[in-house]
C-alpha positions in Angstrom: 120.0 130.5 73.9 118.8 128.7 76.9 115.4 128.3 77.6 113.5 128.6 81.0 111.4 125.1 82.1 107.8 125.6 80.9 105.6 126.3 83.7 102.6 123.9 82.4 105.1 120.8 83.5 104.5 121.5 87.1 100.7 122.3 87.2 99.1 119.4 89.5 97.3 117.9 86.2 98.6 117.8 82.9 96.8 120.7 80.7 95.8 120.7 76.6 99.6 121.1 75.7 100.7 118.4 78.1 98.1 116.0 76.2 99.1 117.5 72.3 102.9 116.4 73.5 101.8 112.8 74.5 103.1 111.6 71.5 106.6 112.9 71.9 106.9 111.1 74.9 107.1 107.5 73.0 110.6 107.6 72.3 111.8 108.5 75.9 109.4 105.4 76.8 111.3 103.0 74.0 114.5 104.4 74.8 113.6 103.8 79.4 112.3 100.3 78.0 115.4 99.5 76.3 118.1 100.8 78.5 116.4 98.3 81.1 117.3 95.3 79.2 120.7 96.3 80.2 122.8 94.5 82.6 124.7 96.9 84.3 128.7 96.3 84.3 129.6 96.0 88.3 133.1 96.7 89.2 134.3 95.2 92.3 137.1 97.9 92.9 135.3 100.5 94.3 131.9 100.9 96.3 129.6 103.8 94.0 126.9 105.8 95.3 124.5 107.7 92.5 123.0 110.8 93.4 119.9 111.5 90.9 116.6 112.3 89.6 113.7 111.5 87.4 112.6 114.9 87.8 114.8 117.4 85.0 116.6 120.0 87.2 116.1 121.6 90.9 116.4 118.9 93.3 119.3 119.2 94.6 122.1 116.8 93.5 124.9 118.6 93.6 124.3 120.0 97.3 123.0 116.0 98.2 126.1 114.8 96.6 128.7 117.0 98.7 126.9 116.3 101.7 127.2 112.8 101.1 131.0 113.2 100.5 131.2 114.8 103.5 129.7 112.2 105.6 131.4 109.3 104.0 134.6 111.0 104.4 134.2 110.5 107.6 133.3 106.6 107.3 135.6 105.3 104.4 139.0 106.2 103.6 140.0 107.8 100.4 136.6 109.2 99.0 135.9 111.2 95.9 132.8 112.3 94.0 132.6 112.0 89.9 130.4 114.0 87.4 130.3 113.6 83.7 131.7 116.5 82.1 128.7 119.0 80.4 130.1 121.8 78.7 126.6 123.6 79.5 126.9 122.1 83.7 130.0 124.2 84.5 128.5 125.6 87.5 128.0 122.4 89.1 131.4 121.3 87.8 133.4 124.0 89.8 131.3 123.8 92.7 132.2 120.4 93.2 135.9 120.7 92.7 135.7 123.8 95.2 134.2 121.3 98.2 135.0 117.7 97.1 137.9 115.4 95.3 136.1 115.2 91.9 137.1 113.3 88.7 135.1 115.0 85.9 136.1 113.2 82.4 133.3 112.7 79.0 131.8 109.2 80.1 131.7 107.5 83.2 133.7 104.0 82.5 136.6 106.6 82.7 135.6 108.7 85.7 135.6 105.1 87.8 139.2 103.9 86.4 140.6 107.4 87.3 139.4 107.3 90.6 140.3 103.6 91.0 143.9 104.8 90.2 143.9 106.8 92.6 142.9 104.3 95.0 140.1 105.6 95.8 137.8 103.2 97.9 134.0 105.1 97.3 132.4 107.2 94.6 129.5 109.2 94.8 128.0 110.3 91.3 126.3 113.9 91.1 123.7 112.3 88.5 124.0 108.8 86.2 120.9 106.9 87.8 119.4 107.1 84.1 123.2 105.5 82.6 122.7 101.4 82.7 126.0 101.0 82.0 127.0 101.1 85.2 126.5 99.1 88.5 125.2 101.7 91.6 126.1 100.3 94.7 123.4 102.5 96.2 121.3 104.7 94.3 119.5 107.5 95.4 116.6 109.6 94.3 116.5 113.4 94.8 113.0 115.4 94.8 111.5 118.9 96.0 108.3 118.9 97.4 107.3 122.0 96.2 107.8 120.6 92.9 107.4 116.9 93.1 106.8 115.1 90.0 105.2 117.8 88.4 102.0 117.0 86.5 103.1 113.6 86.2 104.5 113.1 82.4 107.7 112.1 80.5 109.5 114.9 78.5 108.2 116.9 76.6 104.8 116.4 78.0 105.9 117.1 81.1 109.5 117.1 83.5 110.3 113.1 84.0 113.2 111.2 82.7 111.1 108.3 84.0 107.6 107.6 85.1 107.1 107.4 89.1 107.4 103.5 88.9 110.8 103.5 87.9 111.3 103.7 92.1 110.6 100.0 92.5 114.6 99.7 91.7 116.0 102.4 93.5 117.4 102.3 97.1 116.7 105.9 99.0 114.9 108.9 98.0 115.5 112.0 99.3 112.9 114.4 99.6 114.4 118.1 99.5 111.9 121.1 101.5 109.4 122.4 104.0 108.2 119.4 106.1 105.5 121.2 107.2 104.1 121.1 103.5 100.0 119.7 103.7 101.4 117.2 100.7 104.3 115.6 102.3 102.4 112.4 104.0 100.5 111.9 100.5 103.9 112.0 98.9 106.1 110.0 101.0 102.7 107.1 100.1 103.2 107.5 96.3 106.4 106.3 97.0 105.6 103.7 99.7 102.9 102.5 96.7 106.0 102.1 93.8 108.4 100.6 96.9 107.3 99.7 100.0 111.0 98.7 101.6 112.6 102.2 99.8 114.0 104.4 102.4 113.1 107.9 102.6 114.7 110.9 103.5 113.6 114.4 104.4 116.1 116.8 103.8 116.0 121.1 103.9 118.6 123.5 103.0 120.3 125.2 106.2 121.7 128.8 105.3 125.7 129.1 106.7 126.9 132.8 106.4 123.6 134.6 107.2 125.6 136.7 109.3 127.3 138.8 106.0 123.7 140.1 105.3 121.9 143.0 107.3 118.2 142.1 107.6 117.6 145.8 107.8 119.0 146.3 104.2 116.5 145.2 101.2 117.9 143.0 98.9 117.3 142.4 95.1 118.1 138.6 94.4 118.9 136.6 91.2 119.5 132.8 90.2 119.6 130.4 87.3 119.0 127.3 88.7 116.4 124.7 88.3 114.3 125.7 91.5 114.6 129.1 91.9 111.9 129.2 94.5 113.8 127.5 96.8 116.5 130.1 96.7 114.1 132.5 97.5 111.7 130.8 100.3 115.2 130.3 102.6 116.0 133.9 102.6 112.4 135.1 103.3 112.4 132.0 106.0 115.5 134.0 107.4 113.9 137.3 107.3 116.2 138.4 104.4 114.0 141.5 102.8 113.5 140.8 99.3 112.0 143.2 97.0 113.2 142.0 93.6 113.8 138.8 92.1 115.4 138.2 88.6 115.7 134.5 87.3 117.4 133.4 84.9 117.7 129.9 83.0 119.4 127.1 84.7 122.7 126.9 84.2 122.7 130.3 82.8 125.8 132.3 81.7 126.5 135.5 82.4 127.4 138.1 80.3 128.9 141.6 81.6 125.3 142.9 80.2 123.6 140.8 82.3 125.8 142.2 85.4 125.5 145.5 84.2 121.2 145.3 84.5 121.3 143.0 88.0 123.6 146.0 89.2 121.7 149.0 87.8 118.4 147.4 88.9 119.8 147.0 92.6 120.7 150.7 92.8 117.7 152.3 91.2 116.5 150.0 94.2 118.5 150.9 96.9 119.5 147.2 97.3 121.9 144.4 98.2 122.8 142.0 95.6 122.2 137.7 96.7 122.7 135.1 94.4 123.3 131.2 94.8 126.5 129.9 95.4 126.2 127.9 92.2 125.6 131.4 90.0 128.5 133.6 91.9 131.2 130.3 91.0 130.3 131.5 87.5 131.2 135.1 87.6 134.0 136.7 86.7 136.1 138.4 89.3 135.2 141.9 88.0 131.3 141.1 88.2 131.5 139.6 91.4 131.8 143.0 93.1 128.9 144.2 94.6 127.2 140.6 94.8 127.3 138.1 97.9 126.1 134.5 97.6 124.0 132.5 100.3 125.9 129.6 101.5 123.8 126.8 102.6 124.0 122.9 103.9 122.3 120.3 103.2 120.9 118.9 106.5 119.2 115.3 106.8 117.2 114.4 109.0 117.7 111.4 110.6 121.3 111.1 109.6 122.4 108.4 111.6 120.1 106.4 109.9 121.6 107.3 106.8 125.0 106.8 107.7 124.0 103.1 109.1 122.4 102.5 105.8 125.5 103.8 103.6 127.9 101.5 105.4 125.8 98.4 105.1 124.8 99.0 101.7 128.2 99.4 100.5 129.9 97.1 103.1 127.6 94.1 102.5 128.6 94.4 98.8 132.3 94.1 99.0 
């Protein structure tokens, strides 16, 4: 059984639980101070880029990561994206293989011979920034701003692999949401503070196939992913009328039972059925009648910059 993130890990201050867990935090600190001893094993065969977090869950990798394949498809020759195989990340894993050239093996010493076999000349990870086994040629940071860091503390106490600082040796962060948010500019200077030359990144999700849903329809929506809120605020933003919501775990898996209730719900309602793309991957092709998923880029602001900066950063290290 799966459980949902606790909602005390994203209050703006840490609450009584947050401080009773404080002591469960100590081993993630040992285990962050050890694997930084490490000297990570560079391989001069192929340029990497790391797409992660230090926040567990909803900031969007996987989207940032097939954007990025995208883009350097267009800049490098022979280009592929790797993942480390989770048995409980499947969504992310056929999402991937539907829109890039992944290698998905059990570690990822083997996921970088693969694609070196292949010839392959870049890699883009969707996660590994916490693996120090491995030499990032650039390695980028992935955050929503509705979430942030949470209230601040390592797991259990609250959603970090790592504490804030950890920034000083990244390269880009990307910052995933509404610009217009009142808590962007004191964001983007907690990160300035941990790494004044770290290059930052606004990013929003842009919805593609808008046109399959009637806005005069209502709709009853579900997800298991790690931000659902985000799911939701771009329909409303696009006038999609919502007038149920069911979420689920992330990385949930769906019975026929759970189907069965999304689908009776939506009819006692009168409603459409929207879910993520990342949740409909997962169905079955018996459940997936009756359901459409909202198909959405990932658009960056300022690309150019970013493009500039992904072909120095991995030319200069050739």
């Amino acid at each position: 059984m799966k459980l949902q993130k606790p909602k005390f890990w994203d209050l703006k201050k840490p609450n009584l639980i947050s401080y009773i867990l404080l002591p469960f935090t100590i081993p993630i600190t040992i285990n962050n101070l050890l694997l930084n001893l490490r000297t990570p094993k560079r391989n001069n065969k192929i340029k990497s880029i790391c797409v992660g977090n230090i926040y567990v869950g909803g900031t969007g990798k996987t989207p940032a990561t097939i954007k990025l394949y995208n883009i350097c498809k267009d800049i490098f020759t022979n280009v592929c994206t790797g993942k480390k195989y989770y048995s409980s990340q499947n969504d992310e894993q056929i999402l991937l293989k539907k829109k890039t050239d992944l290698i998905c093996e059990e570690n990822r010493e083997k996921i970088i011979e693969k694609a070196i076999n292949l010839k392959n000349k870049v890699i883009i990870f969707d996660d590994g920034l916490q693996d120090k086994k491995i030499h990032f040629d650039t390695r980028i940071v992935c955050f929503d701003i509705q979430n942030w860091i949470g209230n601040g503390h390592l797991l259990p106490s609250g959603p970090l692999r790592e504490k804030l600082n950890s920034l000083k040796k990244y390269d880009i962060v990307f910052l995933k949401g509404d610009s217009e948010n009142s808590d962007i500019n004191e964001i983007i200077r907690s990160i300035q503070n941990q790494n004044s030359k770290i290059e930052i990144f606004q990013t929003y999700y842009q919805p593609v196939n808008l046109e399959k849903f009637d806005k005069k329809n209502n709709y009853l929506i579900f997800s298991g992913i790690g931000n659902p809120n985000s799911f939701k605020e771009t329909l409303s933003l696009n006038n999609i009328n919502i007038i149920e919501e069911m979420i689920f775990p992330d990385h949930n898996i769906y019975t026929d039972e759970d189907i069965n209730i999304i689908k009776s719900k939506a009819k006692n309602l009168n409603a459409k059925i929207i879910t993520t793309e990342k949740d409909y991957v997962k169905l079955s092709e018996k459940n997936r009648d009756g359901i459409d998923f909202l198909e959405i880029d990932l658009i960056i602001k300022n690309e150019k910059r970013l493009i500039d900066l992904i072909k120095l950063t991995v030319n200069e290290k050739s």
